[in-house]
PAMAR-710019 format. One record per residue: x, y, z of N, C-alpha, C, O, CB in turn; residue number from 1. Coordinates in pm, whole numbers. Glycine has a CB too. Example, Ala and Ser with C-alpha at 12.3 -4.5 7.8 and 13.67 -1.06 7.14 Angstrom:
# residues 2
<<1319 -569 780> <1230 -450 780> <1320 -330 780> <1424 -332 846> <1131 -447 905> 1>
<<1285 -225 708> <1367 -106 714> <1290 3 787> <1341 114 804> <1408 -60 572> 2>
END
This chain:
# residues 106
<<925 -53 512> <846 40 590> <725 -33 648> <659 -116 585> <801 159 504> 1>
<<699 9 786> <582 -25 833> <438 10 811> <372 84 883> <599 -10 923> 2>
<<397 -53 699> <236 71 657> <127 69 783> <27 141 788> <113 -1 485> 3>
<<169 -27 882> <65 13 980> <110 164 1081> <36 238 1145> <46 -132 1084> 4>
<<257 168 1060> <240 272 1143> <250 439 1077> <252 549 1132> <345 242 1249> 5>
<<256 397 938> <290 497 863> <212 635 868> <93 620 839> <287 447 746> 6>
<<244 749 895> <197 879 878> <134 905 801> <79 1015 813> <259 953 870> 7>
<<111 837 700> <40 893 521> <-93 921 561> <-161 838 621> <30 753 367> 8>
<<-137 1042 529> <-295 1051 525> <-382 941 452> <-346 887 348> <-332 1181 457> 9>
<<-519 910 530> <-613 821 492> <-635 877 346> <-621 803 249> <-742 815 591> 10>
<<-669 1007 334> <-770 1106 200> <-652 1107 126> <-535 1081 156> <-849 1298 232> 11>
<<-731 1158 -19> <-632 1211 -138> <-584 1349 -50> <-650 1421 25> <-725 1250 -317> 12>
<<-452 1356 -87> <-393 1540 -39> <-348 1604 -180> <-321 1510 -256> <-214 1548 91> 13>
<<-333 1711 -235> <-312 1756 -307> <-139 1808 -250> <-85 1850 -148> <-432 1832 -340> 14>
<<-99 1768 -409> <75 1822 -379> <113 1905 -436> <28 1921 -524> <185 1744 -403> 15>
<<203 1989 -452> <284 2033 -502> <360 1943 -625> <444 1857 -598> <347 2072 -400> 16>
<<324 1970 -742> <458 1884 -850> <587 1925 -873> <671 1858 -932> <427 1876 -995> 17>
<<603 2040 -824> <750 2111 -828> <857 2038 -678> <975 2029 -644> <713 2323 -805> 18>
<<736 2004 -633> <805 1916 -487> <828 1764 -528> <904 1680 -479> <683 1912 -334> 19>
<<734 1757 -636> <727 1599 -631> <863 1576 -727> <939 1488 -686> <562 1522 -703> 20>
<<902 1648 -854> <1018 1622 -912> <1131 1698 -873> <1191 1762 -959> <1004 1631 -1033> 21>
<<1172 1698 -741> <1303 1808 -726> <1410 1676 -712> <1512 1699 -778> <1299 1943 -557> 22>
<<1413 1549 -645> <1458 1500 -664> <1520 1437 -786> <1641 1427 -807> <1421 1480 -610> 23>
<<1395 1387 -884> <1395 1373 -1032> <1434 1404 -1145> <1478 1335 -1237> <1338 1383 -1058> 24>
<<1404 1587 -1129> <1413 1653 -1207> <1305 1649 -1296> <1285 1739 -1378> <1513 1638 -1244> 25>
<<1209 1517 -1282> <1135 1468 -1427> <982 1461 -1353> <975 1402 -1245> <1203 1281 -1510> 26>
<<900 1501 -1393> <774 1453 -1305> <752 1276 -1327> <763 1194 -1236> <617 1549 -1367> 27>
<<729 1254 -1435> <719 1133 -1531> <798 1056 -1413> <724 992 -1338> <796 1144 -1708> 28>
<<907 1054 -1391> <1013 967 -1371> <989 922 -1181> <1008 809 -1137> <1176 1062 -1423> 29>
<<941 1051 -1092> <897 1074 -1001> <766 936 -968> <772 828 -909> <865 1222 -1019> 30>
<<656 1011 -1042> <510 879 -1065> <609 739 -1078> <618 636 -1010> <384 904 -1267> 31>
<<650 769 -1152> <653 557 -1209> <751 549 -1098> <737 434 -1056> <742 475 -1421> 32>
<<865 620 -1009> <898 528 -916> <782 554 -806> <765 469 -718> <1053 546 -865> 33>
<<724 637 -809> <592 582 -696> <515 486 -709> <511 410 -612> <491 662 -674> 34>
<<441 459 -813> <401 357 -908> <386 250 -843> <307 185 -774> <484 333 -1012> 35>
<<532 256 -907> <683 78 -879> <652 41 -738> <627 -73 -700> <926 126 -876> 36>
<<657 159 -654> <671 144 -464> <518 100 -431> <486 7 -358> <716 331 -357> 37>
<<428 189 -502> <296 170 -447> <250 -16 -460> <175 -68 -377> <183 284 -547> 38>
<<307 -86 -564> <256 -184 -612> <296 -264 -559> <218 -356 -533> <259 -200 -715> 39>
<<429 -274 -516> <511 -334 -418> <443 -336 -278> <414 -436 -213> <641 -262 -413> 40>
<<419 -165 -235> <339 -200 -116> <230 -300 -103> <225 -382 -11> <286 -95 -80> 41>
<<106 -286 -237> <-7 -334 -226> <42 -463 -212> <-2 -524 -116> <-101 -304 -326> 42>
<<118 -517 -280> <130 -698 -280> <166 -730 -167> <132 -845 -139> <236 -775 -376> 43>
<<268 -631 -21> <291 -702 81> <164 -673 163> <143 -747 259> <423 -673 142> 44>
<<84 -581 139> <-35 -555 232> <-168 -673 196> <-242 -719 283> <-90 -378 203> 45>
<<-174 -699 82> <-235 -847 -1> <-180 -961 55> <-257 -1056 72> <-195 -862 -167> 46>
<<-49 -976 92> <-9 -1110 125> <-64 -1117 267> <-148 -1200 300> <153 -1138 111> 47>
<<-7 -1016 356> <-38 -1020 534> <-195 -1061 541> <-242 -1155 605> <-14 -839 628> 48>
<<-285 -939 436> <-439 -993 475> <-463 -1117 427> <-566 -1171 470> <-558 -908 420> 49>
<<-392 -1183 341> <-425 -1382 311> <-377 -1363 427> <-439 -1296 509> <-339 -1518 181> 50>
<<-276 -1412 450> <-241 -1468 589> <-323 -1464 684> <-367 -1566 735> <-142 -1415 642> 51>
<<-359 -1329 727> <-459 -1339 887> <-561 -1428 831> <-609 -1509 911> <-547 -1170 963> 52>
<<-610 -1432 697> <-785 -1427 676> <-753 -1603 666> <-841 -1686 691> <-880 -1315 491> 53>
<<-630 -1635 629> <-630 -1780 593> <-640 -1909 736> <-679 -2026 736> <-477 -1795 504> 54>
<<-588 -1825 837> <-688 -1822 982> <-801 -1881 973> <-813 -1995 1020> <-733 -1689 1032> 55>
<<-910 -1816 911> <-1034 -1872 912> <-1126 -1922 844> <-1242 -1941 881> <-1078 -1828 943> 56>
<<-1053 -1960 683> <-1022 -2092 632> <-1125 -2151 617> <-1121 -2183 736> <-943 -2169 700> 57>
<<-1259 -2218 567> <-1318 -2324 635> <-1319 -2402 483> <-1371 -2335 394> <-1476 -2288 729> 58>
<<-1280 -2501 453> <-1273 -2604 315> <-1366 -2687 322> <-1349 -2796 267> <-1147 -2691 291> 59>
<<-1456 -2667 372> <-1579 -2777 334> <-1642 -2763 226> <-1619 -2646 195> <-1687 -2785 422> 60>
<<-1707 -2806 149> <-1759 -2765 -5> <-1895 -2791 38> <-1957 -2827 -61> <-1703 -2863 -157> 61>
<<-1961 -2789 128> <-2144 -2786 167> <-2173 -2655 120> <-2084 -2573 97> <-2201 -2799 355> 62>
<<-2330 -2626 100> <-2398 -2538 78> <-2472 -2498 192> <-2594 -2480 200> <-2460 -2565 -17> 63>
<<-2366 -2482 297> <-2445 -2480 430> <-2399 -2319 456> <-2292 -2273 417> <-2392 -2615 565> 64>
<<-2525 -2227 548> <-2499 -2110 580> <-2347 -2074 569> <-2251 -2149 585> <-2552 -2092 702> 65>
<<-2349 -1946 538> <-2234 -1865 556> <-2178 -1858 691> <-2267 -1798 753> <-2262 -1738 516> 66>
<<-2081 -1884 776> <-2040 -1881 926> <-2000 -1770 923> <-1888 -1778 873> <-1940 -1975 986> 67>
<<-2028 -1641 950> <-2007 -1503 1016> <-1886 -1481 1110> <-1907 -1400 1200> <-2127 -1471 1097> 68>
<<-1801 -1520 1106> <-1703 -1441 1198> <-1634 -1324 1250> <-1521 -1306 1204> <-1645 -1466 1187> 69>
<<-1686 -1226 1352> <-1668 -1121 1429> <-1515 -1099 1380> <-1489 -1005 1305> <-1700 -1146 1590> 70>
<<-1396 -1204 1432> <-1258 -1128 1415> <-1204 -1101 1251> <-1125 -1021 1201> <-1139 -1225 1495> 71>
<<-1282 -1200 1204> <-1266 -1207 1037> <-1299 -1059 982> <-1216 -1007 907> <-1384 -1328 960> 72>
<<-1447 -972 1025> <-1477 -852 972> <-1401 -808 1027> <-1303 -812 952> <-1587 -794 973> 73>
<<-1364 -748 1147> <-1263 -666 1229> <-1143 -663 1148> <-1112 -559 1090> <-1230 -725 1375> 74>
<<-1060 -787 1137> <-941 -762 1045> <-1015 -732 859> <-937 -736 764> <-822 -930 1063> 75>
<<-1099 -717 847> <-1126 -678 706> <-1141 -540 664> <-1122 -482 556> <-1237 -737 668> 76>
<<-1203 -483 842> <-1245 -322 808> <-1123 -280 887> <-1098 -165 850> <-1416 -248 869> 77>
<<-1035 -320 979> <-887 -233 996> <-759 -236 833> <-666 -163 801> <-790 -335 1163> 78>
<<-815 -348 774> <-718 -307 648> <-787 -207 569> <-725 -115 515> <-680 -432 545> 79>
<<-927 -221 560> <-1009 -94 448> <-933 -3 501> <-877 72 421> <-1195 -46 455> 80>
<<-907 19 645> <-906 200 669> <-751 206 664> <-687 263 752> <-983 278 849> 81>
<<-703 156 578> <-583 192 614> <-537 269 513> <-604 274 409> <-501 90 646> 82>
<<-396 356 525> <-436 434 373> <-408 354 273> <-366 239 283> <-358 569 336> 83>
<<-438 435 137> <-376 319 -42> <-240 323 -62> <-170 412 -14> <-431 385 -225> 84>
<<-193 224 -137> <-55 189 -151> <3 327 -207> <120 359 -186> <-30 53 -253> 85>
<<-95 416 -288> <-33 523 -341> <5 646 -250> <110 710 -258> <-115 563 -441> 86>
<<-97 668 -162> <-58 716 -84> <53 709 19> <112 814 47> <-127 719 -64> 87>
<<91 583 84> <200 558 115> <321 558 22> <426 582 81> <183 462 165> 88>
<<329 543 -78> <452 526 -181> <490 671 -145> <592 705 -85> <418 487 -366> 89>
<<383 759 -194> <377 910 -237> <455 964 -99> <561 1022 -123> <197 981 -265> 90>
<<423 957 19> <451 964 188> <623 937 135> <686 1037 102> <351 806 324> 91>
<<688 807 128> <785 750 154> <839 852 91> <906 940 145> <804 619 128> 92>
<<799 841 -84> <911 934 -174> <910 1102 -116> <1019 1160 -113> <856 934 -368> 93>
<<825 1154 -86> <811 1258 9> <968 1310 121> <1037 1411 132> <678 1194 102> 94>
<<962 1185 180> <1034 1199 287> <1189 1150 272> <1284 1146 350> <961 1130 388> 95>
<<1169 1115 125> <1306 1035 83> <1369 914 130> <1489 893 112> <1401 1109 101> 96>
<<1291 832 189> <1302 694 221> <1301 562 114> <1337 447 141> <1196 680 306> 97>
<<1250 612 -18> <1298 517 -131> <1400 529 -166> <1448 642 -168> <1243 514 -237> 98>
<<1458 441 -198> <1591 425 -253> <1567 382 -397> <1499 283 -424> <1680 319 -171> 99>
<<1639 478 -513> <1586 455 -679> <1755 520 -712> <1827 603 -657> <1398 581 -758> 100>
<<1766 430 -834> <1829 495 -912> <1825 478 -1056> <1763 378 -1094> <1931 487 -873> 101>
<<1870 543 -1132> <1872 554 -1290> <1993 481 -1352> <2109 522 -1350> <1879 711 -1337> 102>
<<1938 341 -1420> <2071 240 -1481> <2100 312 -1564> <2221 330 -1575> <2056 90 -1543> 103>
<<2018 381 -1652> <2109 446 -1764> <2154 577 -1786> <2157 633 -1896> <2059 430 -1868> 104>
<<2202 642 -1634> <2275 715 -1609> <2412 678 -1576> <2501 761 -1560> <2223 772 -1539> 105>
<<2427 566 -1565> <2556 514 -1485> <2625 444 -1584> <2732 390 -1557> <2529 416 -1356> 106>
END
């Protein structure tokens, strides 16, 4: 999934739990695969921001001023606003776009 273009509200929303385990059956079981998804999200949204930020990089070991870079904050405050991994997990399983299943049902 694309979390930049994702629908998930920025804010906490309040849900329904009878919605959240119809798939499940289990509330319990519902959370931890959101959990699982949310954490997953955070690590690919963690990797992309190294990446851009590793862009601007500077390895000198001086004790010389801090260099301020304009595009550096810009990409720092478009990831703040983006929504939390939980929230997106919560969105996906919502809409039934995770794919989960139970090994020890099978």
């Amino acid at each position: 999934m694309d979390y930049k273009k994702s629908k998930a509200p920025v804010n906490t929303v309040t849900r329904n739990i009878m919605d959240l385990c119809q798939d499940t059956d289990n509330i319990y079981e519902s959370v931890v695969i959101i959990g699982k998804r949310a954490n997953q999200i955070s690590i690919e949204i963690k990797q992309d921001l190294n990446k851009k930020l590793a862009e601007f990089a500077s390895y000198n070991d001086s004790l010389e001023e801090v260099f301020e870079n304009r595009e550096q904050i810009e990409i720092s405050r478009y990831y703040e606003k983006l929504p939390k991994p939980t929230l997106l997990a919560t969105q996906e399983f919502v809409e039934g776009s995770i794919y989960w299943r139970d090994a020890s049902k099978n």
